[in-house]
Rosetta silent file (secondary structure, phi, psi, omega in degrees, C-alpha in Angstrom):
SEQUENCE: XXXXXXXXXXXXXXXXXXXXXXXXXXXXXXXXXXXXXXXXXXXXXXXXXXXXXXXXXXXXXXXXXXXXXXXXXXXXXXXXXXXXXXXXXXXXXXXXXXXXXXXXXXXXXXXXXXXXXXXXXXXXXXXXXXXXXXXXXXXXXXXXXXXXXXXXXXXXXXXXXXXXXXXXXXXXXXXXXXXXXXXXXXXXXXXXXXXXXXXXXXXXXX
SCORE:     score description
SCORE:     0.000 S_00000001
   1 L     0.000  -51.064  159.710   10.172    8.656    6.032 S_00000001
   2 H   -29.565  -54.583 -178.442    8.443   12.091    6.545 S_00000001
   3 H  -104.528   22.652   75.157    5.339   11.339    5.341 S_00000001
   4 H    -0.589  -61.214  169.351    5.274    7.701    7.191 S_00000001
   5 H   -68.629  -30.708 -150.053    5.452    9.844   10.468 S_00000001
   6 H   -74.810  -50.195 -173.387    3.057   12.702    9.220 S_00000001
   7 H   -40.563  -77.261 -142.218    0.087    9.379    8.443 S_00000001
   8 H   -61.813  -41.432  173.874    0.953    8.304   12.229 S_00000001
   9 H   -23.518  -66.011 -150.289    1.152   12.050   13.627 S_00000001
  10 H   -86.232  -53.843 -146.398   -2.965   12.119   11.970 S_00000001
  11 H   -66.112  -48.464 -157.945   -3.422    8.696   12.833 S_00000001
  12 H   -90.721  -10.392  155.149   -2.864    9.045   16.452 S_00000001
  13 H   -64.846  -41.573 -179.720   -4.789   12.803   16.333 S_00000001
  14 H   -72.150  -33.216 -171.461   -8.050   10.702   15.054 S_00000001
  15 H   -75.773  -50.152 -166.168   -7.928    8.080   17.701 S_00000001
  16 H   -37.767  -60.040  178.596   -7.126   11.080   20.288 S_00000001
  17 H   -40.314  -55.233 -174.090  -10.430   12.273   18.659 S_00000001
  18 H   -91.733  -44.641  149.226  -13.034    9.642   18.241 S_00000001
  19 H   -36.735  -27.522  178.158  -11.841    8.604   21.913 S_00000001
  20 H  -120.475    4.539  174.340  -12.721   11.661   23.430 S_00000001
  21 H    54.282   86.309  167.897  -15.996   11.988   21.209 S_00000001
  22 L  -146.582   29.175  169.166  -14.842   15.311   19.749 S_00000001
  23 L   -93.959  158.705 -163.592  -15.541   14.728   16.185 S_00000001
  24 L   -89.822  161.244 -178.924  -17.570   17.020   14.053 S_00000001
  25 L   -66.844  -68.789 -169.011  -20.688   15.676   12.624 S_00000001
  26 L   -34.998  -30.161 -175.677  -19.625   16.474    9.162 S_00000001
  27 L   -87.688  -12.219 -176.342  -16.794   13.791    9.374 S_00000001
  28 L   -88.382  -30.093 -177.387  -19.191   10.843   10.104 S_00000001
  29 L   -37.853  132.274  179.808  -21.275   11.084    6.802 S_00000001
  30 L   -80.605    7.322  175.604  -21.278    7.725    5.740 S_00000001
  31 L  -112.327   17.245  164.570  -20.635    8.695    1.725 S_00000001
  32 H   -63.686  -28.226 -161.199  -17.461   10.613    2.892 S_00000001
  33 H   -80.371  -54.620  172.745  -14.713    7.865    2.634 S_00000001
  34 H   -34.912  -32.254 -179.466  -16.405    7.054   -1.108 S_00000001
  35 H   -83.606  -39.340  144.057  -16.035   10.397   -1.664 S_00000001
  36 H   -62.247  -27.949 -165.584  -12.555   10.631   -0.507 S_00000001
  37 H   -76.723  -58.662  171.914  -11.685    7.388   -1.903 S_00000001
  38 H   -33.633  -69.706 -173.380  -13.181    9.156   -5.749 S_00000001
  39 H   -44.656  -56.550 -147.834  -10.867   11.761   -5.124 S_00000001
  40 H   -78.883  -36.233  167.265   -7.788   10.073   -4.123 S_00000001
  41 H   -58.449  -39.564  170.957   -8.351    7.867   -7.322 S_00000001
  42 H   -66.064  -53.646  163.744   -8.748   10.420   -9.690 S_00000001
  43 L  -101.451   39.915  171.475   -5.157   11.742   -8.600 S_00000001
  44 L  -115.451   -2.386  179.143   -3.461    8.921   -8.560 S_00000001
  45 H   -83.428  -39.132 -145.724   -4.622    8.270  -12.414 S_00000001
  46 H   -59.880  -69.231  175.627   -3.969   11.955  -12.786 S_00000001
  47 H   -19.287  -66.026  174.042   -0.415   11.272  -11.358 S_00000001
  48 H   -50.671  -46.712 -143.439    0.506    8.046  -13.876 S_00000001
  49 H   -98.626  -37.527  160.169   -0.494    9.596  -16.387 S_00000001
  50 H   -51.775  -48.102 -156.851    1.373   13.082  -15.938 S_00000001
  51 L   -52.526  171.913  112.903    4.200   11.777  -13.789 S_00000001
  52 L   -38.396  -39.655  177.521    7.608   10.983  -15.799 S_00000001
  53 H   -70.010  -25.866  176.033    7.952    7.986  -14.119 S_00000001
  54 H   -98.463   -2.088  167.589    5.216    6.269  -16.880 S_00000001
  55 H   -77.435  -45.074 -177.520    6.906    7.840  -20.155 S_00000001
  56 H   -51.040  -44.777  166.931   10.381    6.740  -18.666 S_00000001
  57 H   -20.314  -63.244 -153.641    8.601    3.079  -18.169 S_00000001
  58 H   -96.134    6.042  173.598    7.649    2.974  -21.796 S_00000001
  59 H   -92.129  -27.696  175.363   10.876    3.933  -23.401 S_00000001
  60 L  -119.372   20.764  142.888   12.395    0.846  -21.649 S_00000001
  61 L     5.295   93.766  172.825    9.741   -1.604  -21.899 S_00000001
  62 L  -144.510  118.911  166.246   10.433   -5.279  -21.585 S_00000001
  63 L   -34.269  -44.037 -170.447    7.783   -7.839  -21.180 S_00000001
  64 L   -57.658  -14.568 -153.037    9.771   -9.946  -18.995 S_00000001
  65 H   -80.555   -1.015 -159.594   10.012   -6.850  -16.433 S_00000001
  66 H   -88.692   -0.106  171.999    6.063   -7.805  -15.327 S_00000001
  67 H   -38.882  -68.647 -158.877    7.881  -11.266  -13.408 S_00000001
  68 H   -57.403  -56.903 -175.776    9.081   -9.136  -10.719 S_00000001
  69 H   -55.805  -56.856  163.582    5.632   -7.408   -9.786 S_00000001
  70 H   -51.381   -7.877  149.023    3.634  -11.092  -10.187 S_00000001
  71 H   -99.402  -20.711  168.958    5.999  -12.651   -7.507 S_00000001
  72 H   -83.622    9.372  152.406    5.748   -9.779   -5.477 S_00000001
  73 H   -75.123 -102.623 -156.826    1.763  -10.158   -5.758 S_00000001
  74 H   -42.561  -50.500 -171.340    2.228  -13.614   -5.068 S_00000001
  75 H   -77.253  -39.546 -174.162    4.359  -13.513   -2.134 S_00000001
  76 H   -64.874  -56.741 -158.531    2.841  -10.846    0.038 S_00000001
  77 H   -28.740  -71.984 -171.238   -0.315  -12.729   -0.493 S_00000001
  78 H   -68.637   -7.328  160.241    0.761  -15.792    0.954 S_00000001
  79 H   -72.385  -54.194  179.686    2.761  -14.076    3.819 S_00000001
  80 H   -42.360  -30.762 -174.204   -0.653  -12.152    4.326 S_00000001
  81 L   -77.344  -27.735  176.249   -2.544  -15.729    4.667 S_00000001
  82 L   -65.326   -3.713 -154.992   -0.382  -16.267    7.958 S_00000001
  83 H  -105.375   19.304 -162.899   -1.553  -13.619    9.446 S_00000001
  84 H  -101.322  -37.309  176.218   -5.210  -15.326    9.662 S_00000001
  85 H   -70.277  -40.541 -146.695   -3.291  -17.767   12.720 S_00000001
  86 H  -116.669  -11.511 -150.768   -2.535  -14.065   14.762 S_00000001
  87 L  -107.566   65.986 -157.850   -5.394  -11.961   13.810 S_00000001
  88 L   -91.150  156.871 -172.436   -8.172  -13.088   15.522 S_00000001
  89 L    86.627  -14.351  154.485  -11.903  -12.281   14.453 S_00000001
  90 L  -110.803 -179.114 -154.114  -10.649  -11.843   10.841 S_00000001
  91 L   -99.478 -177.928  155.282  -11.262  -14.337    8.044 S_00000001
  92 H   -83.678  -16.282 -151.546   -8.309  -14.770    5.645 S_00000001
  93 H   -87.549   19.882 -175.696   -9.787  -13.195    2.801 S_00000001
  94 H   -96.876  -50.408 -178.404   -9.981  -10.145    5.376 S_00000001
  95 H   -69.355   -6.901  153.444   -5.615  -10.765    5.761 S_00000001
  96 H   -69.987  -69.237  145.865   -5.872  -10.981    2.054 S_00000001
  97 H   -17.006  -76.584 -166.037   -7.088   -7.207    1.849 S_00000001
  98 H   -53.761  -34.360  174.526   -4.328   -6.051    4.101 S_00000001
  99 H  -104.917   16.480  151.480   -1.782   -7.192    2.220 S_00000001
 100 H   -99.956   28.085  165.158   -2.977   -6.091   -1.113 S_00000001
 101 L  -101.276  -19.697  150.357   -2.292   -2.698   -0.187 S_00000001
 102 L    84.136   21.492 -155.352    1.224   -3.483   -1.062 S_00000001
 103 L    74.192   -1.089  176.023    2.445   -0.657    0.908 S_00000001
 104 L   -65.295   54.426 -151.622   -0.052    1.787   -0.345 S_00000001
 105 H   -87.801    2.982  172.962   -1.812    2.502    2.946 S_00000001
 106 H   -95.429   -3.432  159.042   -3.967    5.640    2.602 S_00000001
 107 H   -89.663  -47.725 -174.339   -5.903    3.985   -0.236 S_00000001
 108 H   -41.756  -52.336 -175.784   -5.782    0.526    0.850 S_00000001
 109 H   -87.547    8.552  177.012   -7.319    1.764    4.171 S_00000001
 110 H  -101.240  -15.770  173.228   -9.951    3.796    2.740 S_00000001
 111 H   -86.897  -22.206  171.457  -11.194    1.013    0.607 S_00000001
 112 H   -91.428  -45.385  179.103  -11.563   -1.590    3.188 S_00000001
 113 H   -45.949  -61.790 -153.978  -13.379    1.034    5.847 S_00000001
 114 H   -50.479  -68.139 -160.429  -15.635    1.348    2.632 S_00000001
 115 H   -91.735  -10.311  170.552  -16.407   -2.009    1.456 S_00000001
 116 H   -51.569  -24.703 -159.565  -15.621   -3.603    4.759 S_00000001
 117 H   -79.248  -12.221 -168.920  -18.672   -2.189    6.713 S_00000001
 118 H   -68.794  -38.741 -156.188  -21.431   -4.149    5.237 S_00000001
 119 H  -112.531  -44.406  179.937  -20.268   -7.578    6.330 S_00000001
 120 H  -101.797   12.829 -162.639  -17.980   -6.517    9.474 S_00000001
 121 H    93.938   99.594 -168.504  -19.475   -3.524   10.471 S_00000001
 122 H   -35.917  -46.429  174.962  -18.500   -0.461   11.158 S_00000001
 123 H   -83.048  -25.749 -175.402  -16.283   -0.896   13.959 S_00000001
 124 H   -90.639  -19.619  177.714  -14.615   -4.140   12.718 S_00000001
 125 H   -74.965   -3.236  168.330  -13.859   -2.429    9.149 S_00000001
 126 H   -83.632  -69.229 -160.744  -12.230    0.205   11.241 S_00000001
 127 H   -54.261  -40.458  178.986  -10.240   -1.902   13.044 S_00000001
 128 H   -55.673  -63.411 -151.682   -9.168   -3.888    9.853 S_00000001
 129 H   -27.020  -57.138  167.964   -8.739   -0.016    8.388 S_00000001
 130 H   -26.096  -84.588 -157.886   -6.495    0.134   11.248 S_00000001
 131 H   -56.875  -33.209  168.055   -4.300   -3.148   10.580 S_00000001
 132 H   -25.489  -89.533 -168.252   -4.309   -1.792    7.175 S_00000001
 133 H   -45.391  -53.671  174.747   -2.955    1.368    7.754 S_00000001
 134 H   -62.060  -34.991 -169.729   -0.226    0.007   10.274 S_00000001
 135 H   -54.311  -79.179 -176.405    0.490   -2.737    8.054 S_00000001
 136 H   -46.045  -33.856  167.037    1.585   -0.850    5.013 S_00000001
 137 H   -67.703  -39.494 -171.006    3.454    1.921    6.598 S_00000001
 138 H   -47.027  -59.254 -165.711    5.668   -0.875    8.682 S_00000001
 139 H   -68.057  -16.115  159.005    6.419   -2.021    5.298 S_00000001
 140 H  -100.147   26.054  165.919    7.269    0.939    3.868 S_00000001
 141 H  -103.167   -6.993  163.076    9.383    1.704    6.631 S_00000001
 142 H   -47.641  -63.025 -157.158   10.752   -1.701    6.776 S_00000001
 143 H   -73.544   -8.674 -150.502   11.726   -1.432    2.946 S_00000001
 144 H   -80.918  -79.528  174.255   13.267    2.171    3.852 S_00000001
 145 H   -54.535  -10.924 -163.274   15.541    0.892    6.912 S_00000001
 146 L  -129.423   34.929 -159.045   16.360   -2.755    5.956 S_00000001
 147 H   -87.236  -24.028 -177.928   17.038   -1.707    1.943 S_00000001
 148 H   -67.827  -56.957 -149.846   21.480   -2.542    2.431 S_00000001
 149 H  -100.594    3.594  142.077   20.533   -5.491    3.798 S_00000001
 150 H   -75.268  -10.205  167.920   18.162   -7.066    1.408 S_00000001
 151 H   -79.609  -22.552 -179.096   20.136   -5.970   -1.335 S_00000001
 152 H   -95.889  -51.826  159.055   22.810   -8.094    0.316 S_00000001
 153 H   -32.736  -76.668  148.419   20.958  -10.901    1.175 S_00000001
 154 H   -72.215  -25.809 -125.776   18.150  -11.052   -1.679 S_00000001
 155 L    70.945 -157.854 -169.716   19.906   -9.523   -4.610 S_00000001
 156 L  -109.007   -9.385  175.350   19.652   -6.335   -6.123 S_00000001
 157 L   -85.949  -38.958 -161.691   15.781   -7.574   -6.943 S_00000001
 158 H   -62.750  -30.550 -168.266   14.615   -8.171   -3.455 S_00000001
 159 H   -76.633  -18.600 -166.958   14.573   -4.175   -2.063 S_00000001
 160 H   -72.868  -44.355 -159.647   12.815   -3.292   -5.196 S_00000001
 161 H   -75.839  -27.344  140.013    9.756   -6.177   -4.282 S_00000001
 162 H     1.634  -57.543 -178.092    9.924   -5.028   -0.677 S_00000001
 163 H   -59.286  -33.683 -155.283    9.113   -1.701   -1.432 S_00000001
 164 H    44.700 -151.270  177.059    5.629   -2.480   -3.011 S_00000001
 165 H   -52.543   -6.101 -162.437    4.557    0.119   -4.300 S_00000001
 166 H   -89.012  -13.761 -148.137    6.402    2.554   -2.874 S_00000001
 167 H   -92.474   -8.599  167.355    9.206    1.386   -5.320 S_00000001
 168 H  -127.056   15.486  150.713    8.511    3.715   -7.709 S_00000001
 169 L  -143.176  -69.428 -179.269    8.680    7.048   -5.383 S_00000001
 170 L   -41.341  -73.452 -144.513    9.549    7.231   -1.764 S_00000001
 171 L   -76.147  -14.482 -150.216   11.846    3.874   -2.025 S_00000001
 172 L  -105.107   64.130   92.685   13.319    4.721   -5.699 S_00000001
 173 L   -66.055  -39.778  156.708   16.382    6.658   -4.671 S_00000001
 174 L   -94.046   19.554  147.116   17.816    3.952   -2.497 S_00000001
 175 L   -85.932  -61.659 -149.384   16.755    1.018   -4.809 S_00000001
 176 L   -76.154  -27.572  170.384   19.473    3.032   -7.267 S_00000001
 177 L   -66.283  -38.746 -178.344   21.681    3.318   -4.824 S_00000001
 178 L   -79.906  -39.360 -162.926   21.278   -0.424   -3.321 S_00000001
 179 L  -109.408  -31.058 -156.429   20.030   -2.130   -6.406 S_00000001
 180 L   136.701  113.925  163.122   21.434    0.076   -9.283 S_00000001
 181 L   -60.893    1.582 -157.737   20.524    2.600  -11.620 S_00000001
 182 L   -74.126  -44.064  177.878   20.199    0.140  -14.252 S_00000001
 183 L   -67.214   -5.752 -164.471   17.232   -1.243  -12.104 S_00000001
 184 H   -60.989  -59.103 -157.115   15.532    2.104  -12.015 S_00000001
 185 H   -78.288   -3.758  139.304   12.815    1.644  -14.732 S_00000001
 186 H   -73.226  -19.114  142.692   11.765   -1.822  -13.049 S_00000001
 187 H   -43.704  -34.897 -163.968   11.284   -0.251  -10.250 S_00000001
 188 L  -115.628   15.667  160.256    9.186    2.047  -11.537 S_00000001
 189 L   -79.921  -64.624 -174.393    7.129   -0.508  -13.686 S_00000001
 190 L   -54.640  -19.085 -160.774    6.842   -2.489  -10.265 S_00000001
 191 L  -100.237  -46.137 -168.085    5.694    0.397   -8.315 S_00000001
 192 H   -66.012  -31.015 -158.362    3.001    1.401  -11.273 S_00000001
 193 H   -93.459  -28.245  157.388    1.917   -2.077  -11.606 S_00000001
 194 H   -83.483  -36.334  177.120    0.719   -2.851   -7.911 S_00000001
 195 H   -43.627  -42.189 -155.192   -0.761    0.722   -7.656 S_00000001
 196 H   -84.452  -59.922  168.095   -2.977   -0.195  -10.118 S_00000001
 197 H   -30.517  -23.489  173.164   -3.484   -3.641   -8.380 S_00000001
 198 H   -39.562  -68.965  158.552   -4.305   -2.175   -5.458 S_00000001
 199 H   -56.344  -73.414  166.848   -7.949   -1.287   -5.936 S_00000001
 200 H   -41.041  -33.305 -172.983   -8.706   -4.748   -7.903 S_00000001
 201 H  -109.515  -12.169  176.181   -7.342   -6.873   -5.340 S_00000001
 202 H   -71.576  -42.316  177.248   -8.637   -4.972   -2.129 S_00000001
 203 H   -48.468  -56.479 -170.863  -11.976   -5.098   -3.764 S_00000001
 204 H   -67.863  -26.497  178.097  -12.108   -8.705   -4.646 S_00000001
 205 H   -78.140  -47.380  172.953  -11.049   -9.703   -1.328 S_00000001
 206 L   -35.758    0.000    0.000  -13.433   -7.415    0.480 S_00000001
């Protein structure tokens, strides 16, 4: 929840910014967000590969657990294709990109400014950046606040695919609490397996 407000805290400091034309030059270079985007990639492999959360994965390995990530792939997509009726001025395969960030939203929205500008522009891949960035926190503040009652609703499965990615850090203390502890290392399969999806599917829709 903290770092959900801290993104809007900066989010609403950049618009303050770029509104009142008080951004440094240095911030405009057009290879920074590639350059941020390198970085941010590099420690999220860094992460996986250090982390706990991918040894614990592979001591409880079960093919069957990669269902749960491939309907939650599946589903946001096609909720994201609705959003092509409210969205006007994007295509779907632009409402495809937003919702493959899966709740990730500081990569997701650095990857669409990036490959978005050739074909929208600079100002419309900021604004998708934008719907990005808003998307993906909602949802992981969504999965945060609504986690009793999709576990009550949906099962003990539904808070985990909710989460998106998020499901295998912010979200995974109250999936064990809501969902189980039993559920913990699909959670944290689910969360690793859209991270990695992340990149691959913002790209191909971009």
């Amino acid at each position: 929840m903290r770092d959900s407000l801290i993104v809007f805290v900066f989010f609403a400091v950049g618009v303050a910014l770029g509104y009142a034309d008080a951004v440094p030059t240095w911030l405009l270079d057009p290879d920074l967000p590639m350059i941020i985007l390198s970085v941010m990639v590099v420690l999220v492999s860094l992460g996986l590969g250090a982390g706990d959360n991918l040894h614990y994965m592979l001591r409880t390995f079960n093919w069957r657990m990669f269902l749960l990530p491939l309907c939650t792939i599946v589903g946001t997509l096609l909720f994201s294709a609705l959003g092509v009726l409210v969205l006007q001025g994007f295509s779907l395969t632009d409402c495809l990109a937003v919702g493959s960030g899966f709740g990730y939203y500081s990569l997701s929205s650095v990857l669409i400014a990036d490959l978005k500008s050739a074909t929208l522009g600079v100002q419309g891949a900021a604004e998708l950046a934008t719907v990005a960035l808003l998307a993906n926190v909602v949802r992981e503040m969504i999965a945060l606040f609504g986690m009793p009652l999709f576990a009550r609703w949906g099962g003990p499965l539904a808070p985990i695919s909710v989460s998106g990615v998020t499901s295998m850090d912010v979200c995974l203390p109250s999936i064990a609490r809501y969902s189980g502890s039993d559920l913990v290392p699909l959670a944290i399969l689910h969360g690793i397996v859209l991270e990695v999806c992340v990149p691959i599917l913002v790209g191909a829709f971009c």
